[in-house]
Structures are given as structure tokens and as C-alpha cells.
C-alpha positions in Angstrom: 0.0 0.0 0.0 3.0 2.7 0.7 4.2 2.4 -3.0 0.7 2.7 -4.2 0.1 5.9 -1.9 3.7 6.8 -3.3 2.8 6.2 -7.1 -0.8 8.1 -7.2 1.5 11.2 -5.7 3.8 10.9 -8.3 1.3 10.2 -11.2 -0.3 14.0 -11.2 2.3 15.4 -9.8 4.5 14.5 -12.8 1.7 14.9 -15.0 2.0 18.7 -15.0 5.3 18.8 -15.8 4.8 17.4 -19.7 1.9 18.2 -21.9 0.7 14.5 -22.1 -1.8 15.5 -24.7 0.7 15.3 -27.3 2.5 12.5 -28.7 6.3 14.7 -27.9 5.4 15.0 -24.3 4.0 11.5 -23.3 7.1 9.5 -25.2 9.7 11.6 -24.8 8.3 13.8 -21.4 8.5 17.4 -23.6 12.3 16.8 -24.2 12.6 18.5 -20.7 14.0 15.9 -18.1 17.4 16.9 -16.0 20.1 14.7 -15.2 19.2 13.3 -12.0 15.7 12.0 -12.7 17.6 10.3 -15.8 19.8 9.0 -13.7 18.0 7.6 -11.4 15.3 6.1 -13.8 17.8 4.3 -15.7 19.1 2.8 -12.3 15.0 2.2 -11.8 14.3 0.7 -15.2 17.5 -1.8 -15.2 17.2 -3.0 -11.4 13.6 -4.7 -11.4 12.4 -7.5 -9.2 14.1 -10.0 -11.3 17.6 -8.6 -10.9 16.9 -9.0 -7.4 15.4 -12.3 -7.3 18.1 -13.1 -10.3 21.1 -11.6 -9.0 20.7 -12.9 -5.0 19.8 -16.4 -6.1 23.2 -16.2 -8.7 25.4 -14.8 -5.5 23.9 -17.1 -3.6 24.9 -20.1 -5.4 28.4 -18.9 -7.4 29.7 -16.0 -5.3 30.1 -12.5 -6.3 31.3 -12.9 -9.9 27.6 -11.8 -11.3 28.2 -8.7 -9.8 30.4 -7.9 -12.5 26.9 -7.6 -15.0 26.3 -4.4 -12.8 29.8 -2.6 -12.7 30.4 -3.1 -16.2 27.7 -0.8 -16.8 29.1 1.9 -15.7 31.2 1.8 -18.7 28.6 1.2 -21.1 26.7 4.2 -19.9 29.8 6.5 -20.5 29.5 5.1 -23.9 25.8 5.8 -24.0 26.3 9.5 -23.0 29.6 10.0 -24.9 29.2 8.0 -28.1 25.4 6.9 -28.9 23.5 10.3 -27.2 25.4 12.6 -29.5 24.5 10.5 -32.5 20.9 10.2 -32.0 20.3 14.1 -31.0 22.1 15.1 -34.2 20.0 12.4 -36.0 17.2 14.3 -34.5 15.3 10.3 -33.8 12.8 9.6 -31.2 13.3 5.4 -31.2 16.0 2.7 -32.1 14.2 1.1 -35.3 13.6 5.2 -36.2 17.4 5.5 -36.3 18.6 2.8 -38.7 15.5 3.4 -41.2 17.3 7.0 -41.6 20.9 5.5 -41.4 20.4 2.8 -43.8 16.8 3.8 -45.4 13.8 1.1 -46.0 11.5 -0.2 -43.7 12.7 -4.0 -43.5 15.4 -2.8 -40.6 13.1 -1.0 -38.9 10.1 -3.1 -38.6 12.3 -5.9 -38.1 13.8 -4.2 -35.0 10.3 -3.0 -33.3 9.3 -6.7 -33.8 12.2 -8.0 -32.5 12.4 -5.6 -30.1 9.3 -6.5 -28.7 9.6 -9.7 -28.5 12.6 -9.6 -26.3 10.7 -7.5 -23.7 7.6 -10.0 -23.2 10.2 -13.2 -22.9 13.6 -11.4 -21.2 11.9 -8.5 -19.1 8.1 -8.8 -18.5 7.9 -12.4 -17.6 10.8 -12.7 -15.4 10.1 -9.8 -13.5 6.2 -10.8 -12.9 7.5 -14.5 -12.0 10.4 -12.6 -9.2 7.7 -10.2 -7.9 5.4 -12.7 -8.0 7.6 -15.2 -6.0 8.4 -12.5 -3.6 5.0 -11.6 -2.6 4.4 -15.6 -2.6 6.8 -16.0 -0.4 6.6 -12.6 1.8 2.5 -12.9 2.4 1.2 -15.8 1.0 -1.4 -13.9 -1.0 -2.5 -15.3 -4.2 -0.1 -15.2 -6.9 -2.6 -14.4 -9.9 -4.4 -12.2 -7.6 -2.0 -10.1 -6.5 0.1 -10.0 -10.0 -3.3 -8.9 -11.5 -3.4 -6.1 -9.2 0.3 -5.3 -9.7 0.3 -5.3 -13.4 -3.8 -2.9 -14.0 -2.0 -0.4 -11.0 1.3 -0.1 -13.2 -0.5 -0.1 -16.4 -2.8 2.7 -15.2 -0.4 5.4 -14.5 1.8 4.4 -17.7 -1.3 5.1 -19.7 -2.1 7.6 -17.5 1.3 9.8 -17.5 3.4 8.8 -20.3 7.1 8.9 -19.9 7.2 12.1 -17.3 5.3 10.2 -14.9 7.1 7.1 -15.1 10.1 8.7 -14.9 9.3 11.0 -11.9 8.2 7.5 -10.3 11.4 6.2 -11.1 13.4 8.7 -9.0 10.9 7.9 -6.2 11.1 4.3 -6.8 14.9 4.4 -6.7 14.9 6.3 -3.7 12.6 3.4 -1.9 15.2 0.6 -3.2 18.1 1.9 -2.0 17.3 2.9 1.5 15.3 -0.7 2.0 17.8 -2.7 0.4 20.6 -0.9 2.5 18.9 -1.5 5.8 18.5 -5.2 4.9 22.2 -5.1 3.6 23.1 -3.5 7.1 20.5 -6.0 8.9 21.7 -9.5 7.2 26.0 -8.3 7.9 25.4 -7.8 11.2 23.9 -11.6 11.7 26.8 -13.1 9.9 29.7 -11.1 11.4 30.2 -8.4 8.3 32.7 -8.8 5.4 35.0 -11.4 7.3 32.7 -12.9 8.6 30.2 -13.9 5.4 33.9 -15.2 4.1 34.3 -17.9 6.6 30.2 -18.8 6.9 29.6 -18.7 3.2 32.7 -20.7 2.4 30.9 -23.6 5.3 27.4 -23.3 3.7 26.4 -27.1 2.7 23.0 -28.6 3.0 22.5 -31.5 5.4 20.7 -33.4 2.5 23.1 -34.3 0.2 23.9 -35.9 -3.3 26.1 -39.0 -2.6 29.3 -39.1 -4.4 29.2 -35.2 -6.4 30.7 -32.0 -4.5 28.1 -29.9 -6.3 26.8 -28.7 -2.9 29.9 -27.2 -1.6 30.3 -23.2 -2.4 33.3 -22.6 -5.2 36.7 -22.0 -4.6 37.0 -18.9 -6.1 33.1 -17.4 -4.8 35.5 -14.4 -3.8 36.8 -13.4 -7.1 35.7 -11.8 -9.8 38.4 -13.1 -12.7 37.8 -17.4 -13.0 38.9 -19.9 -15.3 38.5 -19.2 -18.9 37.8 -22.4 -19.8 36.6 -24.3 -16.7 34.8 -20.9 -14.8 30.9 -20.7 -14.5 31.7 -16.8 -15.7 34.9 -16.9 -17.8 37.0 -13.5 -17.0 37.3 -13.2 -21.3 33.2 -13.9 -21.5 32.9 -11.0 -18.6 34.5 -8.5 -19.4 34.3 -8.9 -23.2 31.4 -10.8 -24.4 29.2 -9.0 -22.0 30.1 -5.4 -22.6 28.5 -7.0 -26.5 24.9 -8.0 -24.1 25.3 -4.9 -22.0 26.1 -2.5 -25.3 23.0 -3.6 -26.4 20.9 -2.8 -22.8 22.5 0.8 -22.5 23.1 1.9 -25.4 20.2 0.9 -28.4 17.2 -0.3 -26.1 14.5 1.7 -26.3 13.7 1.3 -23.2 17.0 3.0 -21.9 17.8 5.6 -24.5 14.4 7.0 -24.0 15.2 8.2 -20.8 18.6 10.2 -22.1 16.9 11.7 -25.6 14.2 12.9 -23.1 17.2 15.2 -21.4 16.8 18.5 -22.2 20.1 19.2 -23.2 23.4 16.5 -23.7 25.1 17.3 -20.7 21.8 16.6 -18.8 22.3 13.6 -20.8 25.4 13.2 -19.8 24.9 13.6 -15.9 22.0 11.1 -16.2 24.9 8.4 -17.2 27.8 9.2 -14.7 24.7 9.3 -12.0 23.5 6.0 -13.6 27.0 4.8 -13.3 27.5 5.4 -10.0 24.3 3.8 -9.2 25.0 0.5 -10.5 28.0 -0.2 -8.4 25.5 -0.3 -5.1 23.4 -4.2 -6.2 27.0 -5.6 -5.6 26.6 -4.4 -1.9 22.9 -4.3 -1.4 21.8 -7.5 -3.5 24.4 -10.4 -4.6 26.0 -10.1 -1.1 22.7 -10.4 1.0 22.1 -13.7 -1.7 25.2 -15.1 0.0 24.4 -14.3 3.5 21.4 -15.9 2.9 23.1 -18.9 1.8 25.2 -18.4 4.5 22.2 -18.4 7.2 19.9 -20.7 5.5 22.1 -23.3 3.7 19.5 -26.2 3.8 16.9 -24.3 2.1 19.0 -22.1 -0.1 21.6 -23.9 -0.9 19.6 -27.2 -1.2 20.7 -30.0 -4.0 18.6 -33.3 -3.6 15.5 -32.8 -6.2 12.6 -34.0 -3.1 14.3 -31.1 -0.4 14.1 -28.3 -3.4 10.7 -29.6 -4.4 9.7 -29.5 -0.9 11.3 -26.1 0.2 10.8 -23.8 -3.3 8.4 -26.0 -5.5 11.6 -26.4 -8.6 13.6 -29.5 -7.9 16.3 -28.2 -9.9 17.5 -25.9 -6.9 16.2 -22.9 -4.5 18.9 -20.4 -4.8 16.2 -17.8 -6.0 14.4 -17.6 -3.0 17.5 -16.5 -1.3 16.1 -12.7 -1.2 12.7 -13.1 -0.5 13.8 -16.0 2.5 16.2 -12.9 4.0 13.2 -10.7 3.7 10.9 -13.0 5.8 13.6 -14.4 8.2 15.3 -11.3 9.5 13.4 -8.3 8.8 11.0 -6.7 11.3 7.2 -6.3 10.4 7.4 -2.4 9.9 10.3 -3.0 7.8 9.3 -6.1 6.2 6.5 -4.1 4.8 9.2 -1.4 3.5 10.8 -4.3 1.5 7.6 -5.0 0.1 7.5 -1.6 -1.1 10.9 -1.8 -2.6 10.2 -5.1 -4.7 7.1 -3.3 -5.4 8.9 -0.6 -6.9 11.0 -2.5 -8.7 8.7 -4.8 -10.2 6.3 -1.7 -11.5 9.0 1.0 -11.7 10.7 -1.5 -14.6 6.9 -2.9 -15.8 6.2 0.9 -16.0 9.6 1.3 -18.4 8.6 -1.2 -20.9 5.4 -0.5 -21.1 5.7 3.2 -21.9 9.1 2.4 -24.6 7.0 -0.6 -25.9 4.0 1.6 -26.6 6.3 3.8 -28.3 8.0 1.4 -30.8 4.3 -0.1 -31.9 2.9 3.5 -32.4 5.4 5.4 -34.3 7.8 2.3 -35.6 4.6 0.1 -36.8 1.4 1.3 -36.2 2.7 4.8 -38.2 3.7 3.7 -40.4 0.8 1.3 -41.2 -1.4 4.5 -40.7 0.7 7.3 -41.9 -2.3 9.5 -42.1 -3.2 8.7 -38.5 -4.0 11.7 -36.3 -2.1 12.8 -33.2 -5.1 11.2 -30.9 -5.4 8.7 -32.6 -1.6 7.6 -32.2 -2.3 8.7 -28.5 -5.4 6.0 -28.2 -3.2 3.2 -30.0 -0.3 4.0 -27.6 -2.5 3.4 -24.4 -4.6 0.7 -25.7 -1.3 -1.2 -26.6 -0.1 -1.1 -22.9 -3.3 -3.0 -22.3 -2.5 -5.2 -24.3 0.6 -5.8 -23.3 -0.7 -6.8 -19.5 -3.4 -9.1 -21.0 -0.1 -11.0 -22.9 1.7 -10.8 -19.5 -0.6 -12.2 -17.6 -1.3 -15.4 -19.7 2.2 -15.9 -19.7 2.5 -16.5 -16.2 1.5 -20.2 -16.3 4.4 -20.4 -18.7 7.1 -18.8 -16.1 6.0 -20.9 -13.3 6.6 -24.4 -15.2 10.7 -22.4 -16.3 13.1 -24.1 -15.3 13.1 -21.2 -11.5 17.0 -22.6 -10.6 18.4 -20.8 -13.9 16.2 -17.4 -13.5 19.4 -15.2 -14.5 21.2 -17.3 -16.8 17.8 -17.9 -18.6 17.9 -13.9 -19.0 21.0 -13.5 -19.8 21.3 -16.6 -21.9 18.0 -15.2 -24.2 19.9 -11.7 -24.4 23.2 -14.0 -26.0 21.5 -15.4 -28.6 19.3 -12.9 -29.6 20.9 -9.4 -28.7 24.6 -9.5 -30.6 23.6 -8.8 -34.1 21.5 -5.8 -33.1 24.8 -4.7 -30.8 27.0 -5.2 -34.5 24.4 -3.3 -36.4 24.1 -0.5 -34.3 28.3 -0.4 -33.8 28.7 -0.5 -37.8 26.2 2.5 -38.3 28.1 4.6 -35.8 31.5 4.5 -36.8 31.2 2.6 -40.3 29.7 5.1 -42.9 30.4 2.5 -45.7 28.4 0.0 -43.9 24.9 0.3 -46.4 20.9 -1.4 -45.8 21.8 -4.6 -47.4 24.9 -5.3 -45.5 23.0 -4.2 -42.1 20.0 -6.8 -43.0 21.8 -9.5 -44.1 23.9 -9.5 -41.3 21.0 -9.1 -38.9 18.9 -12.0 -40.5 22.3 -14.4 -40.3 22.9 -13.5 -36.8 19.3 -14.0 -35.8 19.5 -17.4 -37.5 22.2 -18.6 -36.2 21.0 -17.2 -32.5 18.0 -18.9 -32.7 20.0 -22.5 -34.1 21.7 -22.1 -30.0 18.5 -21.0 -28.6 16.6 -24.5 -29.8 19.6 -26.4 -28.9 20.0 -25.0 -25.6 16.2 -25.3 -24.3 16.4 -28.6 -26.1 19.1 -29.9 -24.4 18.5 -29.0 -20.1 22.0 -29.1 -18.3 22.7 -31.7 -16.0 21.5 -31.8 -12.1 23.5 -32.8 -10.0 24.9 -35.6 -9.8 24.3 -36.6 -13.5 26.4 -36.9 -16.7 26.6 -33.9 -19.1 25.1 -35.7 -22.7 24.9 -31.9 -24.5 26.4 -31.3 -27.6 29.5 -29.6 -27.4 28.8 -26.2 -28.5 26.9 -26.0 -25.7 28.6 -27.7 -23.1 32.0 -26.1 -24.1 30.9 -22.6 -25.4 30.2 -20.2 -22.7 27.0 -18.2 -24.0 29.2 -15.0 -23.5 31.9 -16.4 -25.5 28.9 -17.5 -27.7 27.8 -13.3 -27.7 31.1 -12.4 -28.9 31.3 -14.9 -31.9 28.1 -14.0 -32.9 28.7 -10.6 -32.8 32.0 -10.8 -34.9 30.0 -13.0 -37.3 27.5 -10.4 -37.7 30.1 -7.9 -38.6 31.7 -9.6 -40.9 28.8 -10.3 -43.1 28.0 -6.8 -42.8 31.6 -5.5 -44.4 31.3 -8.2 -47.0 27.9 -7.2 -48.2 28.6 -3.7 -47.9 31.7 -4.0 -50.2 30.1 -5.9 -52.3 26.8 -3.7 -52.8 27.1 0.0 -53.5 27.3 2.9 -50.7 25.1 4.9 -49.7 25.8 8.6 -50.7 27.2 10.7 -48.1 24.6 13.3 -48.5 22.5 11.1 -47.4 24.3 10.5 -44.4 24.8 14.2 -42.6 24.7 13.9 -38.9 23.9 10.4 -38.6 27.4 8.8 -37.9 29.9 10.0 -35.3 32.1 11.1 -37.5 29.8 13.5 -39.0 27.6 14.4 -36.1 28.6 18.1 -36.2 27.7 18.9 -40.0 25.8 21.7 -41.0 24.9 20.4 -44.4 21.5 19.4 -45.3 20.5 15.6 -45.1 18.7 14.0 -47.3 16.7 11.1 -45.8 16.9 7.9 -47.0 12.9 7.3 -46.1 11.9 10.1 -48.3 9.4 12.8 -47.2 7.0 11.9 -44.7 3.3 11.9 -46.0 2.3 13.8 -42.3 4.4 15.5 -39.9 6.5 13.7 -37.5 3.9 13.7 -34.2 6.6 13.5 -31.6 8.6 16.6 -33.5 5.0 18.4 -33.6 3.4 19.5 -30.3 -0.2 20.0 -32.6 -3.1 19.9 -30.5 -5.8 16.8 -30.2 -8.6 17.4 -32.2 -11.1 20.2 -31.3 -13.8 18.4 -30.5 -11.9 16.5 -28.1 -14.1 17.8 -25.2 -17.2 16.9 -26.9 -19.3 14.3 -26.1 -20.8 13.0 -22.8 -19.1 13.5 -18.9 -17.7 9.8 -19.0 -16.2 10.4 -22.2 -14.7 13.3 -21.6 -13.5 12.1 -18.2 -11.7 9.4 -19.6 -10.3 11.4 -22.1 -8.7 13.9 -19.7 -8.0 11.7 -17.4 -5.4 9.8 -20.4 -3.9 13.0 -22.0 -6.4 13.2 -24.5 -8.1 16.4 -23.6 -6.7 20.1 -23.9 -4.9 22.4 -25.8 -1.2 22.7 -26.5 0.3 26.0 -27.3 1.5 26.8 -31.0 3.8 24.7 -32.7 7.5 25.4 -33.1 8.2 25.9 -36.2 10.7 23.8 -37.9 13.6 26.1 -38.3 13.1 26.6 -33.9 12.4 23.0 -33.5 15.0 21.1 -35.4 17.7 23.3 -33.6 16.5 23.0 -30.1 16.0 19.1 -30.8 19.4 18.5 -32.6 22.0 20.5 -30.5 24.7 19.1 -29.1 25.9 22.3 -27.7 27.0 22.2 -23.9 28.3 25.2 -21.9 31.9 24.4 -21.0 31.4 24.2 -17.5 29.0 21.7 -17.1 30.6 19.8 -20.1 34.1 19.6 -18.2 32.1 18.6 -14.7 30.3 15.7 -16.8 34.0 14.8 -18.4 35.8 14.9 -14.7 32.5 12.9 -12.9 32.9 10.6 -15.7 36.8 9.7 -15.2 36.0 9.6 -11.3 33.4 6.7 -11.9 35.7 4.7 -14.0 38.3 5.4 -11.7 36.3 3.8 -8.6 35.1 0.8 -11.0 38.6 -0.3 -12.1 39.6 0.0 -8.0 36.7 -2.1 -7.5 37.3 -4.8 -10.1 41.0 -5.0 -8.8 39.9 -5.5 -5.0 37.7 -7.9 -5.7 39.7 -9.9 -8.6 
């Protein structure tokens, strides 16, 4: 009930702060966000309730290693506010698929990329954070799961459709506010019990379950759960695989999602962009402290339920037989929190769950409307685009809600490796694509689609083999093929991704370029020129809604009370004031001027947070 009191607060609040009758102001929040709501919405969109469930159960049953998926996004999002932010302001684009239809031109990129795009969010982000918020409030209350996800999923859905992108982002910074100080008094809560750092070192190194398997050491806790860097051929997460092959997963997340780049084009300048980043940055070096640690005190504290290995105990204890490391969060919760402050933890996976529900909703809504529906309806109105956008989020919680019954039969004792696993096969060629554009200008359409269709193929080839072929429990003989047994999936990211690129240069060299006046301020190398672009899409049969702040229809307010309730009460209702006019528009929307100051205090900030990360990784090596 606190984050529901919280989220009503936030949803009118935030409301008045972006003219949500217009199709700029609900997707992009009126291009008038500063950097620390960006920040701390792209800490909010990333950390839902599966990176908690996902990360804890992960620390709990490998050590600290998976930590490493969190600080090496602080590098990433230097990248995103250095390298990729630049490009897309001068490229003057509003989504992902919007930026490679004008890079390489046609619509088979782009439509391909909303599609795919989508489909990645329902089976890598929507169900796996239902199933962990879900488990958690299982686990916490006892209250029924369909009930209570139900409830979860028509109160987030509500003030997405509700707000647009300046609530959810207002509720982010809210949101991340509730995380960190509940996850941090759980953090300080669970070190005391176990006799702080030193301490979870000795009791997490004697962790084992009474009920063992005979003759197998899988239930004893790894050799090297301390360290970051492992074996590169025999490590559950290779050193090569994490600092290389994820940066290809993670360059993807940061840096061409829509669901993250939305919140840094909705900056109103780049070095509010910029600050967003660094502050994102500094945010993801905390879930080390406040999330994969806790999973190993809970280990630590719980080992027979936690850490459990025979199938009947796990079926018994967390209802997957395959292993209970993901309840390691939700069992700290329960076992050493207070009432008053167990209900604060429900608030903060709470938060999570609909602060990252919130975030797919409102960037999925955006890539059907303007990357799909548009262009299916060019001559669509602005309200209607508005109406499609909202009625799409629905849609969205009716497909996440049937695909519950699906997450509960998953395989619960791989919850983070299934993520990232899906995100390796799926995620590279997009990562090549996107790289290619940037800092290739020769790269052309055909080489981008071929090598995105060939990636995709070959992605899906693992993806088969890997849900055809379970890996072992323990105890039992490994009978995969060896590409799977042997191949890391982030060794398998890296070769896909240099596979992608390298059918891209050949089928670029082999077709013709693209001309380069038809690439003006849409690579990095020419993100500063001044000479006129000729898009590769051609002329647009309407205006571009999102550059346009026109007003809804006049008769808007017609029609009877209910109606004109409802309308108001989504954005649809009011006037906007006059448009901009191009000339005004395009420069206010494509600068990537910064006043020196502020651009030299995001450049110092920036070396100060990869500064702390490198001391971090060598600490804990």
C-alpha cells in the first residue's frame, strides 16, 4: 500500500510537468528531463524484481562474480552518453528502429527491429520480472499469486497510460529512492547476523545442506566465490566472457534499447544527458553491496533451504527441484526483517517490479505507435496515435498475464542465466548493427540486413539447442552437444557478434554505398555537419507527431461527462500552445551544444566513476 500511496503522488504530480496530450510530451516527457531523474530512472528501469530475485539467487549459489553484470555498466553508460546520445540528438530520432531506417533507409530494418524488439521484452523482461515479484510476494505474504500480480500489473498499467514517460520517470526517482534505503537496511541488517565482510567469508565458504547428493561436491560453495576473474575455460563466468562478451549484451541494454535511450533523448540538453549516465553509473556499483552479497548471507544463514541440491528437499522447500537459490532474497526478507520493515521491503520489490513494468510499457507503446502502427497509418491523427499507444499497454498486461503459467513451469534454478542466456542469442547482431552504423559510414541497408537476419539465424540454431538440451542436475552426466557444453553463452555473444560484422563489411563492399549526402549527422564522424540531409525514407506523408506539439482534435471535449473524463484523465483532452516551427524545432531538438562548465564537470565525474570501477574490479579480482 506505501508504493501505491507513493505512485498516485507521483502520477499527477509528474503529470503537469509534460503536456501528455501530445505525442512529444507522453514518449519523450517534452524533451525537458534533467540529469538526476535520468539517472535515477535508468538505475530504476535496469534493477527490477528479477535482478533481485536473479542476482541474490546467482550470489547465492556462485559467489560474487555476477556482480560484474552491474559494474560493467558503468562503462557502457559512459559510452551511452559519450558516443550513442550525440549521434541520436544530431540524427534528431525519437526510437532505435527510427534510427537505422534514416541510417540505412527502408522499412525492413526498422520493422524488423520494433518486432524483435518487442519480443525480447515480453520473454527477457516482462515475464521474469512478474515470476520474481510474484515469487516475492508468494513468499513474503502468501497472498495469491494471480491475484496479486493482476493487481500489480492494471495499477502499473494505469499510471503508464495515465502519465506517459514524465510520470514514469518521476516515479522512477521515487522508486529508486525506496530501493536503496530498504535494500541498504536489509544489507546492514543481514552483515550484522553473519559477522560483516569477514565474517560472510568464513560462513559462506561452510554453507552445505545437510541433505546431500552421494558421491558429487556440487553442494559445496566454489573455490573462487570471492573473485571476480575465473577460469576461462573451466569458470561458470569466464573472466574473457565477462569483461568482453558482456560489454557485447550490456552495449545492447545501455546503449540501443528503447527502453533506456528514452530516458537520455528525453534530457533537455546533452550534458543533462550526460549527468543522467555518470549518476546512472555510480548507481549500478551499489546491487554488488545491497543485492548479490545479501544472496550469500542468505546462503550463508539458510544453507539447507538455499543452498539445497537433492530434487525431493528443493521440491519441498521452493516448488523447482532443480535448486532454491532464488528464494534467497525473498527468505532474508521473511527471516530477518521486522514487520514495519518487512512491509518497507515490500514496497521496494514493489517498486522494482512496476517502476521496470512501468519502463517497458511506456518504450513498448512507443516502438508499436510510431515504428509500426505509423507507419501502417501514416495519415493517423495525433489522438489517434495517442489512443493506439494506451490501448497497446493493455495489451501488453493481457499477454503478460497469460504468460504467467508459462514462467511458473521455467526451469526457477536458472532465473538469471535464462535472461541473460536469451539476451546472448538474440541481442549480438542488433549490438554489430548498431556499432557498424556509428563508426562505419560505408556499412549500407543490405549489409545491415543480411547480417542481422544471419545472426538471428544462427542465435535462434543455440537458442533451440539450448532449451532442447537442459543441463545436468546434479549428480548426473553432461550428454549436450559440445557447443553448448564447451561454449560459454558469452563467449557464444562475442562470436556472434563478430559473425554479424563480418557479413555486414562483406555485403557492404560488395553492394554499392550509400551517398554521403544522405548520411549528414547520422554517424559520429559526421555528427557536427551543418549540411543538409537527405533522408533515406523520403518525405513523410504527415508531420513527424513526436517533433510536432499540434493539439488533439477540437472536439476532443465533446461528447458525454464519462467520455470526456476518460479522455482527460489519459492526456487526450486540452490544448497545447503553438507549434515550433521547424527552423526553432530542429535546432532545439538536434544541438549538441554544452556550456563548457557543465561539459568539463560531466568529463571529470565521468573519469571519477571509471576510476572507482577499475579499484573495484581489482579489489575484488
Amino acid at each position: 500500500m506505501y508504493d501505491i500511496a507513493y505512485e498516485n503522488t507521483y502520477i499527477f504530480s509528474s503529470s503537469v510537468r509534460a503536456n501528455r496530450s501530445t505525442v512529444g510530451g507522453y514518449f519523450l516527457a517534452g524533451r525537458s528531463m534533467t540529469w538526476w531523474p535520468i539517472g535515477a530512472s535508468l538505475m530504476s528501469s535496469n534493477v527490477g524484481s528479477g535482478l533481485f530475485i536473479g542476482l541474490a539467487g546467482t550470489g547465492a549459489a556462485e559467489g560474487i562474480a555476477v556482480g560484474g553484470f552491474e559494474w560493467n555498466a558503468a562503462w557502457v553508460l559512459v559510452a551511452l552518453g559519450w558516443i550513442f546520445i550525440p549521434v541520436y540528438i544530431s540524427a534528431g530520432v525519437v526510437t532505435m528502429p527510427e534510427y537505422l531506417a534514416k541510417r540505412f533507409g527502408g522499412q525492413r530494418i526498422r520493422i524488423y527491429m520494433s518486432v524483435l524488439s518487442l519480443i525480447l521484452y515480453v520473454f527477457t523482461k516482462i515475464s521474469t520480472d512478474i515470476f520474481s515479484g510474484a515469487l516475492f510476494i508468494q513468499m513474503s505474504f502468501g497472498w495469491d499469486l494471480y491475484l496479486s500480480t493482476s493487481i500489480l500489473l492494471l495499477v502499473t498499467a494505469i499510471y503508464t497510460v495515465a502519465g506517459g514517460l514524465a510520470a514514469v520517470i518521476y516515479t522512477d526517482v521515487l522508486q529508486t529512492l525506496i530501493m536503496v534505503v530498504g535494500s541498504f537496511a536489509l544489507m546492514f541488517i543481514a552483515f550484522s547476523k553473519v559477522g560483516w565482510y569477514e565474517g560472510l567469508v568464513e560462513r559462506y565458504m561452510l554453507a552445505v545442506p545437510s541433505v546431500t547428493v552421494a558421491n558429487t561436491t556440487c553442494h559445496l560453495p566454489r573455490n573462487d566465490a570471492f573473485h571476480m576473474f575465473r577460469d576461462p575455460v573451466s569458470g561458470d563466468l569466464p573472466w574473457p566472457g565477462l569483461l568482453f562478451g558482456l560489454t557485447v549484451l550490456a552495449t545492447w541494454v545501455w546503449c540501443t534499447d528503447q527502453v533506456i535511450v528514452q530516458r537520455s533523448l528525453s534530457a533537455k540538453s546533452l550534458s543533462h544527458a550526460k549527468g543522467g549516465s555518470v549518476l546512472g553509473g555510480y548507481l549500478k556499483l551499489l546491487p554488488m553491496f545491497f543485492i548479490v552479497m545479501p544472496g550469500m548471507i542468505s546462503r550463508a544463514l539458510f544453507p539447507d533451504e538455499v543452498a539445497c541440491v537433492d530434487p525431493t528437499v528443493c521440491q519441498s522447500v521452493c516448488g523447482a527441484s532443480v535448486g532454491c537459490s532464488n528464494i534467497a532474497y525473498p527468505k532474508l526478507v521473511v527471516e530477518l526483517m521486522p514487520v514495519g520493515l518487512r512491509g518497507l521491503m515490500l514496497a521496494v520489490m514493489l517498486a522494482a517490479l512496476m517502476s521496470s513494468l512501468t519502463s517497458i510499457f511506456n518504450s513498448s507503446s512507443t516502438l508499436f505507435t510510431l515504428d509500426l502502427y505509423h507507419r501502417a497509418r501514416p495519415k493517423a491523427s495525433e489522438r489517434e496515435l495517442m489512443i493506439v499507444g494506451r490501448l497497446f499497454i493493455l495489451v501488453l498486461v493481457c499477454v503478460s498475464l497469460l504468460w504467467i503459467p508459462v514462467i511458473q513451469t521455467a526451469n526457477s534454478g536458472q532465473l538469471f542465466d535464462y535472461i541473460q542466456s536469451v539476451t546472448s542469442f538474440l541481442a549480438p547482431p542488433i549490438t554489430a548493427v548498431f556499432l557498424m552504423a556509428i563508426f562505419w559510414p560505408r556499412a549500407n541497408e543490405q549489409g545491415a540486413f543480411w547480417g542481422l537476419m544471419s545472426g538471428l539465424v544462427v542465435g535462434l540454431i543455440r537458442m533451440v539447442l539450448e532449451f532442447s538440451y537442459q543441463a545436468p542436475s546434479c549428480g548426473q552426466p553432461d550428454h549436450r552437444p559440445a557447443i553448448l557444453a564447451n561454449v560459454h553463452y558469452l563467449y557464444f555473444a562475442l562470436i556472434l557478434m563478430a559473425l554479424t560484422c563480418l557479413i555486414i563489411v562483406a555485403v557492404s563492399l560488395a553492394t554499392a554505398p550509400i551517398p554521403k549526402e544522405h548520411l549528414h549527422r547520422l554517424t559520429w564522424w559526421s555528427r557536427y555537419s551543418q549540411e543538409p540531409r537527405i533522408d533515406l525514407t523520403g518525405p513523410q506523408v504527415t508531420s513527424n507527431p513526436v517533433l510536432s506539439d499540434l493539439s488533439p482534435d477540437s472536439d476532443s471535449l465533446s461528447g458525454s461527462w464519462w467520455c470526456r473524463a476518460a479522455l482527460r484523465f489519459c492526456g487526450l483532452t486540452g490544448s497545447s500552445s503553438e507549434p515550433l516551427s521547424p527552423v526553432t524545432e530542429n535546432g532545439a531538438l538536434n544541438s549538441l551544444w554544452e556550456h563548457p562548465l557543465w561539459g568539463k564537470v560531466c568529463n571529470v565525474n565521468a573519469l571519477l566513476l571509471l576510476t572507482i570501477n577499475v579499484f573495484l574490479w581489482g579489489y575484488f579480482a
